[in-house]
PyMOL Python script that loads the backbone (N, CA, C, O; Angstrom):
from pymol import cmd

cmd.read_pdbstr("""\
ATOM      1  N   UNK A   1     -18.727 -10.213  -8.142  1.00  0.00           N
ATOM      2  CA  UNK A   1     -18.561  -9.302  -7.029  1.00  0.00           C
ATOM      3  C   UNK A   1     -19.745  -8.352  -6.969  1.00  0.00           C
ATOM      4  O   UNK A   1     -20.487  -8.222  -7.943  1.00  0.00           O
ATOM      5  N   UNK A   2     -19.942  -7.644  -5.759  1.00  0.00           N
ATOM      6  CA  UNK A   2     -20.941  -7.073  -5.669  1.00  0.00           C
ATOM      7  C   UNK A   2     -20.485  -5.672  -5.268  1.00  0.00           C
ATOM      8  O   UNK A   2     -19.542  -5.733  -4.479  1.00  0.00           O
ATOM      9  N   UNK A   3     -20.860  -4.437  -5.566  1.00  0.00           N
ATOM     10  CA  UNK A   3     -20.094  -3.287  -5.604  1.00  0.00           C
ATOM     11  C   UNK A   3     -21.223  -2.335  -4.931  1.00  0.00           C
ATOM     12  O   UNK A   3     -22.271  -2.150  -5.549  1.00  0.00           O
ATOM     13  N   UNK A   4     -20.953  -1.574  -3.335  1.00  0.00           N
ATOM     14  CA  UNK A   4     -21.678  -0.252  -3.493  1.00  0.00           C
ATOM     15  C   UNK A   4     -21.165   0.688  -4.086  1.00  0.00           C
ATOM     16  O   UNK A   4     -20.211   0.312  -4.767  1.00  0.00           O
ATOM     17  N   UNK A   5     -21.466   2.307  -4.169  1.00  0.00           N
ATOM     18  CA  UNK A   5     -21.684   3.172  -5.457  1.00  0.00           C
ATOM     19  C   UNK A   5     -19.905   3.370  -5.078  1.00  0.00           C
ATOM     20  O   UNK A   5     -19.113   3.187  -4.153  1.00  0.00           O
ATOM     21  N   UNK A   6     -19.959   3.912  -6.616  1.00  0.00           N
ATOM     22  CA  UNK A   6     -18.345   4.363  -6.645  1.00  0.00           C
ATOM     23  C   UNK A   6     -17.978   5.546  -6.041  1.00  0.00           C
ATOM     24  O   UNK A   6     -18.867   6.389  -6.163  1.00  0.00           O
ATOM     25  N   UNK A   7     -16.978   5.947  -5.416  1.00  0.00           N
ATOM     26  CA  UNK A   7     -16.590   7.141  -4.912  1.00  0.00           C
ATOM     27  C   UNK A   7     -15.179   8.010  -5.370  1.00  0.00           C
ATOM     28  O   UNK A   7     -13.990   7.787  -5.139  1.00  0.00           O
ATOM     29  N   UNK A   8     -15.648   8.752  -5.884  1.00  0.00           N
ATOM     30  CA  UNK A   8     -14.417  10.004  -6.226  1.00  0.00           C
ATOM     31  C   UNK A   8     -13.717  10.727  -5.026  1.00  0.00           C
ATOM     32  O   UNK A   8     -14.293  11.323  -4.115  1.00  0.00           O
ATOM     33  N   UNK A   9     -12.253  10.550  -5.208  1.00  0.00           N
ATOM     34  CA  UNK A   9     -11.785  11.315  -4.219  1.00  0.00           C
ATOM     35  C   UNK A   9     -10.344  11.776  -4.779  1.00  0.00           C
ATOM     36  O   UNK A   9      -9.343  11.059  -4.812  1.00  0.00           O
ATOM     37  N   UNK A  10     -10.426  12.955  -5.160  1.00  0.00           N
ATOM     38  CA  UNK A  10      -9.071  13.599  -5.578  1.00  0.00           C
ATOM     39  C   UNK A  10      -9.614  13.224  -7.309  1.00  0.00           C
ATOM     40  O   UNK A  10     -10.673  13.601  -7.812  1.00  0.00           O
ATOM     41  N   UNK A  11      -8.507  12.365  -7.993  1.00  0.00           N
ATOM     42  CA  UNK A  11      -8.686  12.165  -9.475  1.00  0.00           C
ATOM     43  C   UNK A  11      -8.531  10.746  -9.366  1.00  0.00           C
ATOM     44  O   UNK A  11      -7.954  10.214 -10.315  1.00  0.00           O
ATOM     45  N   UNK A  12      -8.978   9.885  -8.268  1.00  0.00           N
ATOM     46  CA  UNK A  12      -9.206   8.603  -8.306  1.00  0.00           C
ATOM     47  C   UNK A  12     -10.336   8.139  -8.263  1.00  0.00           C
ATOM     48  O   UNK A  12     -11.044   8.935  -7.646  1.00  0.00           O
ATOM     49  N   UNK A  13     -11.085   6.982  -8.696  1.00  0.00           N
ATOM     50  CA  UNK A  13     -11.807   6.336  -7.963  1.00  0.00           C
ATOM     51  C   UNK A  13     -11.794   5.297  -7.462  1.00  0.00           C
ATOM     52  O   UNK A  13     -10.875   4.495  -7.629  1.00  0.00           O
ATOM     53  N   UNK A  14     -12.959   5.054  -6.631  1.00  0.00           N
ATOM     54  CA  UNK A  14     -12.750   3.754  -5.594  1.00  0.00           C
ATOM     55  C   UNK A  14     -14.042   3.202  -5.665  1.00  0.00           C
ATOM     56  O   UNK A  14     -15.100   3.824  -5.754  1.00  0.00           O
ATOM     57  N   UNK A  15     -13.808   1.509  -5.599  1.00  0.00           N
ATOM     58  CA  UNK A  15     -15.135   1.184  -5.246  1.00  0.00           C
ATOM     59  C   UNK A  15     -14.799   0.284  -3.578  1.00  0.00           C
ATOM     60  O   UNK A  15     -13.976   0.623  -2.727  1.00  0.00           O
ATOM     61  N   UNK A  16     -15.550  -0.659  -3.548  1.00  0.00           N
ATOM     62  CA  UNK A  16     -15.777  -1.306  -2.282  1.00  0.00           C
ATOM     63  C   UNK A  16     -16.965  -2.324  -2.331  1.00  0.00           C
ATOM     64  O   UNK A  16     -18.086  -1.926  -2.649  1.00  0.00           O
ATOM     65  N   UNK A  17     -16.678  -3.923  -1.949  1.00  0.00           N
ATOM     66  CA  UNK A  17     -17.221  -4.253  -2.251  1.00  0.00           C
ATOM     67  C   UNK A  17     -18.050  -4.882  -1.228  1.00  0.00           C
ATOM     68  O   UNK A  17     -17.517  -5.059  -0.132  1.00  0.00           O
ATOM     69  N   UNK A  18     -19.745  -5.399  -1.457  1.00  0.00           N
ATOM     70  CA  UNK A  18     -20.265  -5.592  -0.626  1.00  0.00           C
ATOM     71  C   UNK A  18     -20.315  -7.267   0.786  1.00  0.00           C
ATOM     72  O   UNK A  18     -20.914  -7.579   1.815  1.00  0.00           O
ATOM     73  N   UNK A  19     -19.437  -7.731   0.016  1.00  0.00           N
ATOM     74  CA  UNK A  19     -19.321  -9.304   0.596  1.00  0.00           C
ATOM     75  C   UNK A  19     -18.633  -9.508   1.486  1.00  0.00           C
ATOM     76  O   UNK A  19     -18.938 -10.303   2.375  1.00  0.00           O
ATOM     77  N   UNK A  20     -17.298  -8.692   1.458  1.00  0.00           N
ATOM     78  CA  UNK A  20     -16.119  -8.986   2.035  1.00  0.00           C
ATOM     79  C   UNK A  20     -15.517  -7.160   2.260  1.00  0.00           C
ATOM     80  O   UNK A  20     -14.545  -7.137   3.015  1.00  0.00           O
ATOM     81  N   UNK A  21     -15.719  -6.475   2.012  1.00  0.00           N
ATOM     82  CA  UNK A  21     -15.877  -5.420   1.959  1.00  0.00           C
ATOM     83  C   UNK A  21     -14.055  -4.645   1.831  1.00  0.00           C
ATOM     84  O   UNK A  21     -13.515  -3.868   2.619  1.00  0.00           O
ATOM     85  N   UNK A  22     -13.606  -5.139   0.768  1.00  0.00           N
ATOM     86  CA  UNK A  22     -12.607  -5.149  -0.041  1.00  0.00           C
ATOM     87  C   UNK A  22     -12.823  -3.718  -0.789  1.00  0.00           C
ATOM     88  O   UNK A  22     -13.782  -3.380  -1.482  1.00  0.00           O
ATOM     89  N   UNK A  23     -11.583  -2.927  -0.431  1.00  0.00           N
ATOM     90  CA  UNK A  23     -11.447  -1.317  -1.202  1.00  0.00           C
ATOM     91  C   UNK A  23     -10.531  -1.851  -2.369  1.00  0.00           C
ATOM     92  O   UNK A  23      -9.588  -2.626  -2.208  1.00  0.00           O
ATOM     93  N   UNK A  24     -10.988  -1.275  -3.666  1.00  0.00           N
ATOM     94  CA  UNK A  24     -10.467  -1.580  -5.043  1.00  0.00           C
ATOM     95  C   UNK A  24     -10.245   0.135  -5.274  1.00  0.00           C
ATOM     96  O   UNK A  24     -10.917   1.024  -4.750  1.00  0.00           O
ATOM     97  N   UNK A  25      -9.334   0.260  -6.023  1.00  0.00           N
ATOM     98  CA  UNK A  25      -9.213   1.772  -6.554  1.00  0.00           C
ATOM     99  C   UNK A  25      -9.329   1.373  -8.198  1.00  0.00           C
ATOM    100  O   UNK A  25      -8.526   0.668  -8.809  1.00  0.00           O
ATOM    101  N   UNK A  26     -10.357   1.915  -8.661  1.00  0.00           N
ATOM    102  CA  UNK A  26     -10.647   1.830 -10.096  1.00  0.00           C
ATOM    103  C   UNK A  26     -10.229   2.236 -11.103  1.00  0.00           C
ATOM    104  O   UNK A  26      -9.584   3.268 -10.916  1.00  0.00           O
ATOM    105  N   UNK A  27     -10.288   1.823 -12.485  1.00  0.00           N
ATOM    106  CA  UNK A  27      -9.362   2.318 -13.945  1.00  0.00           C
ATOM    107  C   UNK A  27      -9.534   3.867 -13.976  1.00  0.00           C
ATOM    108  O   UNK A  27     -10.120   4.123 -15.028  1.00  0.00           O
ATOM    109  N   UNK A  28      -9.323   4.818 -13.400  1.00  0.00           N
ATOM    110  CA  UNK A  28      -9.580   6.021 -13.777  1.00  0.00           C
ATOM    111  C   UNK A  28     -10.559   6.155 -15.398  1.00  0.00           C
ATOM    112  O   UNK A  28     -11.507   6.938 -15.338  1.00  0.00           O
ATOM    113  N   UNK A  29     -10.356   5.501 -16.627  1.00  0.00           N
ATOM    114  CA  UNK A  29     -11.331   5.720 -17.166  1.00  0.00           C
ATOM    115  C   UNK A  29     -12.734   5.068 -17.289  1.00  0.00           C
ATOM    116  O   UNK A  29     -13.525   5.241 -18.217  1.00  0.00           O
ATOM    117  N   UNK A  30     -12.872   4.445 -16.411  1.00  0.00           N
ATOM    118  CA  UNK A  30     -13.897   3.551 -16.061  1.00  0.00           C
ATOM    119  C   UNK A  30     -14.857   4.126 -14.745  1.00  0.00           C
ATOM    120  O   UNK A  30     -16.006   4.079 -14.305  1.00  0.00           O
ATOM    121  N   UNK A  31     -13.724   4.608 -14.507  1.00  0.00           N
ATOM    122  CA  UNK A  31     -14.745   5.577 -13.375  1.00  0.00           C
ATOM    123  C   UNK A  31     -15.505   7.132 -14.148  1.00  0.00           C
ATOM    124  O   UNK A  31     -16.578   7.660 -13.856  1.00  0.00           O
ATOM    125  N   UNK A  32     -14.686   7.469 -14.985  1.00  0.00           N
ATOM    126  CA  UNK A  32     -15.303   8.419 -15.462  1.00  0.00           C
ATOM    127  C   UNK A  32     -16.614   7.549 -16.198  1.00  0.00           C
ATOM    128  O   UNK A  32     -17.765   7.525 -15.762  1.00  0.00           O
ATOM    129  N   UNK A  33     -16.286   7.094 -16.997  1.00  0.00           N
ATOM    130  CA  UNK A  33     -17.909   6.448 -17.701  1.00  0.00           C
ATOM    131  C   UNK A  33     -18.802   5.969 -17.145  1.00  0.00           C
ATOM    132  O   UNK A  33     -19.858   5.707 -17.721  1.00  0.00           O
ATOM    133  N   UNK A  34     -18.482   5.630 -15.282  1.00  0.00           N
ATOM    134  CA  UNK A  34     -19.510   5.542 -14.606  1.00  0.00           C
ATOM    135  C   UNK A  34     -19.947   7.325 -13.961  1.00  0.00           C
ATOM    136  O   UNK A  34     -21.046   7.350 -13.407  1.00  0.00           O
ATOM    137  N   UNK A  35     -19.516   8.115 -13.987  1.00  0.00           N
ATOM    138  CA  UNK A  35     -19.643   9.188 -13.551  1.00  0.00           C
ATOM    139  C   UNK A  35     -20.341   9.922 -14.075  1.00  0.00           C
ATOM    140  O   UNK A  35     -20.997  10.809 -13.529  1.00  0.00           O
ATOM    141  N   UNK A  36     -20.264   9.444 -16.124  1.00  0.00           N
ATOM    142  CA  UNK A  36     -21.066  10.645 -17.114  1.00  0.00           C
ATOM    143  C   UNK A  36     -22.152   9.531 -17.169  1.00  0.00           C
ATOM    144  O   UNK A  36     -22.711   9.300 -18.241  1.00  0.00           O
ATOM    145  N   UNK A  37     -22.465   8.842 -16.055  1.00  0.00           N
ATOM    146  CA  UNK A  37     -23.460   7.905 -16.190  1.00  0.00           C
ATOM    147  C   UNK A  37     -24.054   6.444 -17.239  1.00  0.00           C
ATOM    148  O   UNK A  37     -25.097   5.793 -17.196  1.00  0.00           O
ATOM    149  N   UNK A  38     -23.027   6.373 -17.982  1.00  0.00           N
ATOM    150  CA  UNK A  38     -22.681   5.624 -18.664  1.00  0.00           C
ATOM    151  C   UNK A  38     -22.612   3.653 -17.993  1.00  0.00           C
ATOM    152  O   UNK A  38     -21.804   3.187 -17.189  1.00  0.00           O
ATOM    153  N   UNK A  39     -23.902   2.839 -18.792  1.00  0.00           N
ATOM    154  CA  UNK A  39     -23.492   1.321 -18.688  1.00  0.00           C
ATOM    155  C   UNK A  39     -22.413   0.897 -19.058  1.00  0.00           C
ATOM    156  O   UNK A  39     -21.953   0.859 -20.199  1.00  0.00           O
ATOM    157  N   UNK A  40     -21.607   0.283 -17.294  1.00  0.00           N
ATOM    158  CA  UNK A  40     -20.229  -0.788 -17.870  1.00  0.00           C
ATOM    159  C   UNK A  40     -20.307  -1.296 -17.313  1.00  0.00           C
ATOM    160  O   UNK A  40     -21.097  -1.187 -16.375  1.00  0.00           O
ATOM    161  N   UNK A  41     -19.237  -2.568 -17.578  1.00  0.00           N
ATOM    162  CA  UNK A  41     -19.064  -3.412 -16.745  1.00  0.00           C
ATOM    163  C   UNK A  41     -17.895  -3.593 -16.031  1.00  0.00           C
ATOM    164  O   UNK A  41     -17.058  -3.674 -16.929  1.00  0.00           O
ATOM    165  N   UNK A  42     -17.243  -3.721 -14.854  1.00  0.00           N
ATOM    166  CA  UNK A  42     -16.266  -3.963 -14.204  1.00  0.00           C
ATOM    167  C   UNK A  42     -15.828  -4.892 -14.035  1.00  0.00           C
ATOM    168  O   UNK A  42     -16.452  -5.594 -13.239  1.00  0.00           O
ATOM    169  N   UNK A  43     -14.856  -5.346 -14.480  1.00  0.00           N
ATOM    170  CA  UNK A  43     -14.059  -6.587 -14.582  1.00  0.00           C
ATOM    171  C   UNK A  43     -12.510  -6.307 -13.828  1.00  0.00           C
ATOM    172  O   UNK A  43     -11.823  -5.292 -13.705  1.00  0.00           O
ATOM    173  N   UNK A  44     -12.328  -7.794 -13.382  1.00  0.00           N
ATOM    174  CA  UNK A  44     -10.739  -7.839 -12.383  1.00  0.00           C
ATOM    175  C   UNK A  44      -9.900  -6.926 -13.188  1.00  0.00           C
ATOM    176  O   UNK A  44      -9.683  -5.841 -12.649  1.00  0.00           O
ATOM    177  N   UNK A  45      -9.274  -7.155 -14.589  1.00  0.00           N
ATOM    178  CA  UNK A  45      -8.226  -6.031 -14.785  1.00  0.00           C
ATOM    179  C   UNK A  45      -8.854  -4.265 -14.511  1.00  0.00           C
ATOM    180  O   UNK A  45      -8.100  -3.292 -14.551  1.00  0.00           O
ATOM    181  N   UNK A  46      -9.826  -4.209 -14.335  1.00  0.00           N
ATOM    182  CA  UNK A  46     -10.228  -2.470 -13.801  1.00  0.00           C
ATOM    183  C   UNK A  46      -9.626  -2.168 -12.630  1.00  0.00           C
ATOM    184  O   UNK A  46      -9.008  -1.105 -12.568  1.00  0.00           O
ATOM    185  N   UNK A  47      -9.686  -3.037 -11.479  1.00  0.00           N
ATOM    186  CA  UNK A  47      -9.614  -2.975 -10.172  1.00  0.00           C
ATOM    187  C   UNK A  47      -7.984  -3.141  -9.756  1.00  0.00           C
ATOM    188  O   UNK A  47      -7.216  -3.625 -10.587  1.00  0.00           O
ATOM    189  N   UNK A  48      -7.647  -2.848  -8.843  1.00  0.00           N
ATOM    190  CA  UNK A  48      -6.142  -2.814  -8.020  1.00  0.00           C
ATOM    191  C   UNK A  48      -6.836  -2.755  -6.497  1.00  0.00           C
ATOM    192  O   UNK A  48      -7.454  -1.888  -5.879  1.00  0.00           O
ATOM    193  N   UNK A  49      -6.450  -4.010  -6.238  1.00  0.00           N
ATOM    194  CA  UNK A  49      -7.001  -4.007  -4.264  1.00  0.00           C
ATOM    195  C   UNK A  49      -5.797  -2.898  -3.884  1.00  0.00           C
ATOM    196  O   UNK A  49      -4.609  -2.701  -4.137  1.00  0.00           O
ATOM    197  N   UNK A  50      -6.960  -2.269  -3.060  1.00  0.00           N
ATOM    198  CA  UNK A  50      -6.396  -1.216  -2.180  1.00  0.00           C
ATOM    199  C   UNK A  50      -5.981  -2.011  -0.209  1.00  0.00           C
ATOM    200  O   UNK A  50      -4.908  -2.041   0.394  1.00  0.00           O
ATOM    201  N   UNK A  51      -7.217  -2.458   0.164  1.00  0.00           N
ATOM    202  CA  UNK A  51      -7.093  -3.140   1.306  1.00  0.00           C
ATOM    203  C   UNK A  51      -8.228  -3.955   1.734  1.00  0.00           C
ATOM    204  O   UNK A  51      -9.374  -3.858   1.296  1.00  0.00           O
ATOM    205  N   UNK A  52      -7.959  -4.480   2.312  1.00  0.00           N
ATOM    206  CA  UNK A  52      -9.152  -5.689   2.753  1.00  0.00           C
ATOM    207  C   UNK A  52      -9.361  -6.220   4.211  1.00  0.00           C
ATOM    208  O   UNK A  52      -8.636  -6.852   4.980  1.00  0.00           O
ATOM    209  N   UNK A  53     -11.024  -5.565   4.319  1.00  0.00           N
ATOM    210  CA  UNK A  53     -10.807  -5.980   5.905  1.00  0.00           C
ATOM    211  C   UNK A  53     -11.696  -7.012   6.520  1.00  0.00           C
ATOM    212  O   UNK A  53     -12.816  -7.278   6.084  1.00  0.00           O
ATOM    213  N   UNK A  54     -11.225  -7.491   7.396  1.00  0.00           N
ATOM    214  CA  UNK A  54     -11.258  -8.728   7.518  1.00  0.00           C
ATOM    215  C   UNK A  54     -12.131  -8.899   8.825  1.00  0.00           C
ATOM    216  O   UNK A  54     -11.917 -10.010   9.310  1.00  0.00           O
ATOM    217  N   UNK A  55     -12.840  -8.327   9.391  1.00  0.00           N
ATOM    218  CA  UNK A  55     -13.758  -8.163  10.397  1.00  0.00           C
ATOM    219  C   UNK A  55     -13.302  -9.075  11.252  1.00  0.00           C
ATOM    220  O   UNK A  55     -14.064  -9.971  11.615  1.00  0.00           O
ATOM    221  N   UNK A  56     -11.683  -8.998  11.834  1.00  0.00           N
ATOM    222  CA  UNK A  56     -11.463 -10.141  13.182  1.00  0.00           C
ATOM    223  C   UNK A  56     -11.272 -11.550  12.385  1.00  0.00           C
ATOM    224  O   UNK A  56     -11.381 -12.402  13.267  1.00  0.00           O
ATOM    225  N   UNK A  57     -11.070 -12.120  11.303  1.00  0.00           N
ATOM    226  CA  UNK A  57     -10.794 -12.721  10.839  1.00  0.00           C
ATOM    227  C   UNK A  57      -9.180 -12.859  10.661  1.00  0.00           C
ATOM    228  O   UNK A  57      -8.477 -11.850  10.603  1.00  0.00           O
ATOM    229  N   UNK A  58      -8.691 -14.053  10.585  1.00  0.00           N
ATOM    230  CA  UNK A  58      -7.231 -13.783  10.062  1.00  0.00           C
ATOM    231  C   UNK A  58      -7.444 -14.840   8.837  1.00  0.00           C
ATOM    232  O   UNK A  58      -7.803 -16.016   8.901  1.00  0.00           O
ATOM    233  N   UNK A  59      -7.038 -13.880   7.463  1.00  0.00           N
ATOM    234  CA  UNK A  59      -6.963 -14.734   6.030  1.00  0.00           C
ATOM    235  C   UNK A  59      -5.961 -15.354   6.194  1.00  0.00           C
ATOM    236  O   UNK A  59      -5.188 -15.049   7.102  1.00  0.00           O
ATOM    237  N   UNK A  60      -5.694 -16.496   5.264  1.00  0.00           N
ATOM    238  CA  UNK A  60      -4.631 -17.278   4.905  1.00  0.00           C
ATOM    239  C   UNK A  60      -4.507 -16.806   3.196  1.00  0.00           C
ATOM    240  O   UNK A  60      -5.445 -16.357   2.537  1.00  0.00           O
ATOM    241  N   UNK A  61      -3.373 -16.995   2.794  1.00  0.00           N
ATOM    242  CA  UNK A  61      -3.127 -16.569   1.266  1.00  0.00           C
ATOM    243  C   UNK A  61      -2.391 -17.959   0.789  1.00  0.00           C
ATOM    244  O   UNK A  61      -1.324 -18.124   1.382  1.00  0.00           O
ATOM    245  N   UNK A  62      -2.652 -18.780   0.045  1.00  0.00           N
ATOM    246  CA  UNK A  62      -2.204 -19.410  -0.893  1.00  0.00           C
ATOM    247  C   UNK A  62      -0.368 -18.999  -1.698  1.00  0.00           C
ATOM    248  O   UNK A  62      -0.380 -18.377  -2.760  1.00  0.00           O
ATOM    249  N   UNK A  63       0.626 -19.289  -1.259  1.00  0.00           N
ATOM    250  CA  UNK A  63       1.903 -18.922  -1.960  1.00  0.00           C
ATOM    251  C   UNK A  63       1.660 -19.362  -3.367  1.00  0.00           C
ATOM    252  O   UNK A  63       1.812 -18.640  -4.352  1.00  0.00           O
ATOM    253  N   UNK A  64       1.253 -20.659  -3.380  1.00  0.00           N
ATOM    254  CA  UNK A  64       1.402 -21.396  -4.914  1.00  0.00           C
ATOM    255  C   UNK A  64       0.087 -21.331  -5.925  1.00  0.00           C
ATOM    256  O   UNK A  64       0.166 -21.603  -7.122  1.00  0.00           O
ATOM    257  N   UNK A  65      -1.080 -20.946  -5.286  1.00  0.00           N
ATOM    258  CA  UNK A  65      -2.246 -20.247  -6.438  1.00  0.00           C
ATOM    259  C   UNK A  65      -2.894 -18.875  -6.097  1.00  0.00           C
ATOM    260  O   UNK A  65      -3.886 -18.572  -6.759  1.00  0.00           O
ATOM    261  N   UNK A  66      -2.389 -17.879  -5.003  1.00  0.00           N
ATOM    262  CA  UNK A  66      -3.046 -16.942  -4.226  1.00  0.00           C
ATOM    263  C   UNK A  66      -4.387 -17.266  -4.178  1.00  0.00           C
ATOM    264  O   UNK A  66      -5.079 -16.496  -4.843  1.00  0.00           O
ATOM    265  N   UNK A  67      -5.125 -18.354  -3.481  1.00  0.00           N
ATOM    266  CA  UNK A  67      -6.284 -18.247  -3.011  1.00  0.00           C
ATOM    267  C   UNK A  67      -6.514 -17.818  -1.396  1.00  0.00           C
ATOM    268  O   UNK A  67      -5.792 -18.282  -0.513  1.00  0.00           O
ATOM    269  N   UNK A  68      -7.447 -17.015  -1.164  1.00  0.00           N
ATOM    270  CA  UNK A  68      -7.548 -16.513   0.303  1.00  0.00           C
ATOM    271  C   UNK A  68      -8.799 -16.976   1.106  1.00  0.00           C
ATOM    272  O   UNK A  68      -9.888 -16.508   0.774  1.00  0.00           O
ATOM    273  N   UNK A  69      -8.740 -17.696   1.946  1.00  0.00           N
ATOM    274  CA  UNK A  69      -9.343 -17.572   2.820  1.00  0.00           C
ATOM    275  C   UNK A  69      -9.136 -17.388   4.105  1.00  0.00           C
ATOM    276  O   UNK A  69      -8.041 -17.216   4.640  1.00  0.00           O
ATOM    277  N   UNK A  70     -10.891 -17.444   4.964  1.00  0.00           N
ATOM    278  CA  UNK A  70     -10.509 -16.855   6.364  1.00  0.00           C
ATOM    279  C   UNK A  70     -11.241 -18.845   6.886  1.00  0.00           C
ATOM    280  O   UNK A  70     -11.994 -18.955   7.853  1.00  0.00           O
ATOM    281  N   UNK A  71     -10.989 -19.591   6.388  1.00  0.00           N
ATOM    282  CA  UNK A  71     -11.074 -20.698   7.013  1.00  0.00           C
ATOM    283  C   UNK A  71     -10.071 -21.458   8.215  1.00  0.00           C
ATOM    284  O   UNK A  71      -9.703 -20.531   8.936  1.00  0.00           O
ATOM    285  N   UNK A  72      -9.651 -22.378   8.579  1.00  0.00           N
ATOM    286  CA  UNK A  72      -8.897 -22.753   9.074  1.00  0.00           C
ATOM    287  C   UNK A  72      -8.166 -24.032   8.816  1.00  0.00           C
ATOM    288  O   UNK A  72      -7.784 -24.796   9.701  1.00  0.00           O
ATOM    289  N   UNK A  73      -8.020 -24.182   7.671  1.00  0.00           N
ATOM    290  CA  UNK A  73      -7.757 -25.310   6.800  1.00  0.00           C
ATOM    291  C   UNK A  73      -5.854 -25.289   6.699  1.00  0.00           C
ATOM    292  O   UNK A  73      -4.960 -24.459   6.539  1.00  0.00           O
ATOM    293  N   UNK A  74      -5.993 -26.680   6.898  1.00  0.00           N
ATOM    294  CA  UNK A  74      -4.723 -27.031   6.946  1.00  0.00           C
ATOM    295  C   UNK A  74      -3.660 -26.678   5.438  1.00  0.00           C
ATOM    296  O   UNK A  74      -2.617 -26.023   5.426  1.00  0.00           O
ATOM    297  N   UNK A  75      -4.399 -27.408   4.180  1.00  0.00           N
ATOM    298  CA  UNK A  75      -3.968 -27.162   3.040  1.00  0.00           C
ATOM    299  C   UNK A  75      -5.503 -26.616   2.276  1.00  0.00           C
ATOM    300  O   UNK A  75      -6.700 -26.809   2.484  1.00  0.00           O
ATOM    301  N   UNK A  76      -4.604 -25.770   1.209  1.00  0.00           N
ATOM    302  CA  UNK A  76      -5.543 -25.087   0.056  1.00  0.00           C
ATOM    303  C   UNK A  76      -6.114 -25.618  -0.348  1.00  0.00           C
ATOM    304  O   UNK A  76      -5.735 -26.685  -0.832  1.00  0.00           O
ATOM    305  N   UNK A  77      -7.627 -25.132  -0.415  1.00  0.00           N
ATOM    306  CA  UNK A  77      -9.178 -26.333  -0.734  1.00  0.00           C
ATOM    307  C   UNK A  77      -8.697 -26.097  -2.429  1.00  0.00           C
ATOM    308  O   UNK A  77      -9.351 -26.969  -3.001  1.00  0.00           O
ATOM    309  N   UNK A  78      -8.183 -25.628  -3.105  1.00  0.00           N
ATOM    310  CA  UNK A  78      -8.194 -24.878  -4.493  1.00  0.00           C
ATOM    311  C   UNK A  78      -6.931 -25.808  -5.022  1.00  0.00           C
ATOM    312  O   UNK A  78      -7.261 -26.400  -6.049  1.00  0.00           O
ATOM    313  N   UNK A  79      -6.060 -25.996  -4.754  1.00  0.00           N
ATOM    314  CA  UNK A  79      -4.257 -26.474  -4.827  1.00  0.00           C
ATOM    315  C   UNK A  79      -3.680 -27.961  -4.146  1.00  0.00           C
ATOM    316  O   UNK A  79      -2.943 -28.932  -4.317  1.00  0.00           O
ATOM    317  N   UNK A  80      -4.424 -27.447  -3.449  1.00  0.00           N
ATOM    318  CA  UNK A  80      -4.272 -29.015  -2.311  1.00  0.00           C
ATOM    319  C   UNK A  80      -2.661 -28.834  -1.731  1.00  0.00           C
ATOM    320  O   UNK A  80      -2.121 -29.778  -1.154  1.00  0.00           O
ATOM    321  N   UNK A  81      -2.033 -27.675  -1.918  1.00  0.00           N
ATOM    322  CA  UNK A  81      -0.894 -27.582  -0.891  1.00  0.00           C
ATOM    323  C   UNK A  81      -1.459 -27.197   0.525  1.00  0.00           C
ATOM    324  O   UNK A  81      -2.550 -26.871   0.994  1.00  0.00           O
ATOM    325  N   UNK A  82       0.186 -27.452   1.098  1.00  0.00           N
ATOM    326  CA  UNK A  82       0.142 -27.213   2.571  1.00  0.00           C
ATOM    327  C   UNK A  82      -0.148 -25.633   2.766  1.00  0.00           C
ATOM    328  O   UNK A  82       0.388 -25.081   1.805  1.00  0.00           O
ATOM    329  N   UNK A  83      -0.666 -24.821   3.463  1.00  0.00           N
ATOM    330  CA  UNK A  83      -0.597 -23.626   3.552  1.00  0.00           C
ATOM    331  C   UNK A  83       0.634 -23.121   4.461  1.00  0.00           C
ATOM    332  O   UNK A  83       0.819 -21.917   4.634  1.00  0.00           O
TER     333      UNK A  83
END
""", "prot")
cmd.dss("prot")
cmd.show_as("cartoon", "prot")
cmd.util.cbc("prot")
cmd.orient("prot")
């Protein structure tokens, strides 16, 4: 994933990412160690999707592996179920 800068707001943080432009609210202590300027790395358990927008797109979600896309595919390229 690709991340612009993190943002503090209240005693949370948030990032946002640059591809798909997906709001994550971050490990609270992970945001601090990016804050006292500190090298880390961000990994999926840090993050909790906040919301995801979809620029006029409508996603499809996967029931049986949650894969998402904004394709138009009959069944899951990932699962091979029906969507």
């Amino acid at each position: 994933m690709f991340f612009i800068p993190c943002i503090k707001w209240n005693k949370h943080y948030y990032v946002r990412t640059s591809c798909c432009n997906t709001l994550y609210e971050l490990d609270p202590e992970m945001g601090k160690a990016i804050a006292r300027g500190e090298q880390v790395l961000i990994r999926p358990e840090h993050l909790q999707r906040i919301s995801k927008v979809t620029y006029g797109y409508n996603y499809k979600h996967c029931n049986y592996c949650g894969y998402e896309t904004a394709e138009n595919f009959e069944y899951c390229p990932k699962c091979g179920k029906k969507f």
